[in-house]
C-alpha positions in Angstrom: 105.0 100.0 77.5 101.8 101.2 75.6 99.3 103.6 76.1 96.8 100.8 76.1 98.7 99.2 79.4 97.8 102.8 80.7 94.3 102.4 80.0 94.3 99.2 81.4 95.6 100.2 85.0 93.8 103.3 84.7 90.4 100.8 84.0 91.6 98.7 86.7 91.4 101.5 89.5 87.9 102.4 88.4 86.5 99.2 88.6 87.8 99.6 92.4 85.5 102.0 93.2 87.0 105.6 92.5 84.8 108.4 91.6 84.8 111.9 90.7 81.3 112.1 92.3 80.8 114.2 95.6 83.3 114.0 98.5 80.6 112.5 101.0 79.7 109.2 100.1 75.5 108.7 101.1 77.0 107.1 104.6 78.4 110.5 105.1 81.9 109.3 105.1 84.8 110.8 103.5 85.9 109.8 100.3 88.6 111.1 98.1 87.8 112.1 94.8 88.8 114.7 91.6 87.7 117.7 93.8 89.2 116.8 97.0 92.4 116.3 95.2 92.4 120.0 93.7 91.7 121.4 96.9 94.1 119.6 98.7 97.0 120.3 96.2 95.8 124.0 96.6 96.1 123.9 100.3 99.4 122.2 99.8 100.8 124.6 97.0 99.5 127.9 99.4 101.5 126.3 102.2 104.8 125.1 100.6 104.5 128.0 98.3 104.4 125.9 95.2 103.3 122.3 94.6 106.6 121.2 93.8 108.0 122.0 96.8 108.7 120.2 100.5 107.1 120.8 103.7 108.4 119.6 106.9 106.6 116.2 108.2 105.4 118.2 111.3 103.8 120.8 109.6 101.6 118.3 107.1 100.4 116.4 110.2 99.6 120.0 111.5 97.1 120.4 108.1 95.8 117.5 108.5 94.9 117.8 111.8 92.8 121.0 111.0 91.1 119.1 108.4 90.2 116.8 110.8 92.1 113.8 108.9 94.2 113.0 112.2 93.9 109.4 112.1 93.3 106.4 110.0 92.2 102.7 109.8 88.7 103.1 111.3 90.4 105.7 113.6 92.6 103.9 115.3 95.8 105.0 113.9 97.3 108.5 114.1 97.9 109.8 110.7 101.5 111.0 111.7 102.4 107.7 111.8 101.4 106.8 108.5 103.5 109.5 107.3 106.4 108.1 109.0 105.7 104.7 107.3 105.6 106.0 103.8 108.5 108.7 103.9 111.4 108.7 107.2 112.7 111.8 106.3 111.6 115.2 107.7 110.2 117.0 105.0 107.6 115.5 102.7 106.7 115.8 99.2 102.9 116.6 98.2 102.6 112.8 97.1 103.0 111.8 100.5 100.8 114.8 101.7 98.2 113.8 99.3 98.3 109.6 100.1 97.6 110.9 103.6 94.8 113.0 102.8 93.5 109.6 101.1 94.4 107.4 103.5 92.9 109.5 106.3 89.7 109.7 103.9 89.5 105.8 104.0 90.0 105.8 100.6 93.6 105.7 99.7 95.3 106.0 96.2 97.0 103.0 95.0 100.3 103.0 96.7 102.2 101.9 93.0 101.4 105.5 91.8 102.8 107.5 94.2 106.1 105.1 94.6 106.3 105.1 91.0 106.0 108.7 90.7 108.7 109.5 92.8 111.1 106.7 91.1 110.2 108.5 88.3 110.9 112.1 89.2 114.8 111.7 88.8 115.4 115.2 89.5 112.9 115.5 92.6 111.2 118.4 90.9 107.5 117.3 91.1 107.4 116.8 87.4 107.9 113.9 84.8 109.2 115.4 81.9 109.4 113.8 78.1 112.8 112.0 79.3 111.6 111.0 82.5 108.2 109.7 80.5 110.5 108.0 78.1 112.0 106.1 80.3 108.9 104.0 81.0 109.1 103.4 77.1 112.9 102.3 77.0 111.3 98.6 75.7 109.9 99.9 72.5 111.5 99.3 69.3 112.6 102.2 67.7 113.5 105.7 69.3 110.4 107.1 66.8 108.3 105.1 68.5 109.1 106.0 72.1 108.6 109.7 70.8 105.4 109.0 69.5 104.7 107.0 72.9 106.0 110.1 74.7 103.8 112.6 72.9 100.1 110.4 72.8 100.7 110.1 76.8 101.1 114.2 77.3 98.7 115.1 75.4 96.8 112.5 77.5 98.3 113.4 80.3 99.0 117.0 80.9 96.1 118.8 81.4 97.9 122.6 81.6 99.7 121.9 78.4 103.3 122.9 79.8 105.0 119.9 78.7 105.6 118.3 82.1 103.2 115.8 84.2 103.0 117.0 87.9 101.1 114.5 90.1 98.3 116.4 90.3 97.4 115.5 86.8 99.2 111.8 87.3 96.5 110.8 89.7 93.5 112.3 88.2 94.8 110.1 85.1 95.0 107.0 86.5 93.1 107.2 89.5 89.6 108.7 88.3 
C-alpha cells in the first residue's frame, strides 16, 4: 500500500460524482455531501451519546424516519430493510447509520469503505489507530517505511489531530 493508491481511490470516487457542494442538487433532490455528513454524525453522536457508540436498529430507522429518509431506490424500498441487509444484528454502528442516510439520499457511499472500515476497526471502537492503519501497510518493505506510511496518512487523514481516524474523517477523505 501507498498513499498514492489512496489518492487514486480517493480520485476515483470524485470522478463519480461526489461533491461538497450544497445538499439539494438543482432537481431538488437529496444528495449527500461534506455537510450532510457532519450533521448526520452530530445527530448520531447526540443520540448514541458519542460517535463511537451503538444504537439499536430500531431506533436508527426511528431517525431516519423523522428525517424523512424512510425509504430508498426511487422510494420503493423501506429504509429498515436496507439496514437489515447491511448489518443483522440489533444495534448498529454509525457506519451503517451513515450508508443509510446515503442510501436514502440516493447517493450512497461506496459500500468498500464502510466494510473496510469495520474490518479494519479490530477493537470495534469507531477508530483506526496507527496499528490498525499499519496493517493496510504490512506489504511494505521495511517496518521504517510502514511508519513513515503510517504517519503521511494521519496527518492526511485525521483532521482533529488525536492520533486516531474515526469514519467521520475516513469518508470525507476518500469520498469528497
Amino acid at each position: 500500500f501507498k498513499l498514492s493508491y489512496y489518492n487514486e481511490y480517493k480520485s476515483y470516487l470524485r470522478s463519480k460524482g461526489s461533491s461538497d457542494m450544497a445538499t439539494q442538487s438543482s432537481s431538488g433532490e437529496m444528495r449527500f455531501t461534506v455537510k450532510t455528513l457532519e450533521e448526520y454524525a452530530k445527530k448520531y453522536a447526540k443520540k448514541a451519546g458519542k460517535l463511537q457508540a451503538l444504537i439499536d436498529k430500531a431506533e436508527a430507522v426511528k431517525m431516519l424516519h423523522e428525517d424523512d429518509l424512510s425509504v430508498y431506490g426511487d422510494g420503493r424500498f423501506p429504509i429498515a430493510d436496507y439496514l437489515h441487509t447491511i448489518c443483522t444484528s440489533p444495534q448498529i454502528g454509525f457506519p451503517e447509520y451513515v450508508q443509510a442516510v446515503s442510501m436514502a439520499m440516493g447517493n450512497p457511499l461506496d459500500n468498500v469503505v464502510r466494510e473496510n472500515f469495520v474490518k479494519l476497526d479490530k477493537d470495534r471502537s469507531g477508530f483506526l489507530d496507527q496499528k490498525e492503519l499499519g496493517a493496510l501497510l504490512d506489504d511494505c518493505l521495511s517496518e521504517k517505511e510502514k511508519k513513515n506510511q503510517v504517519k503521511e496518512l494521519l496527518s492526511s487523514i485525521d483532521v482533529d489531530k488525536d492520533g486516531k481516524v474515526n469514519y467521520v474523517e475516513i469518508v470525507k477523505a476518500i469520498c469528497f
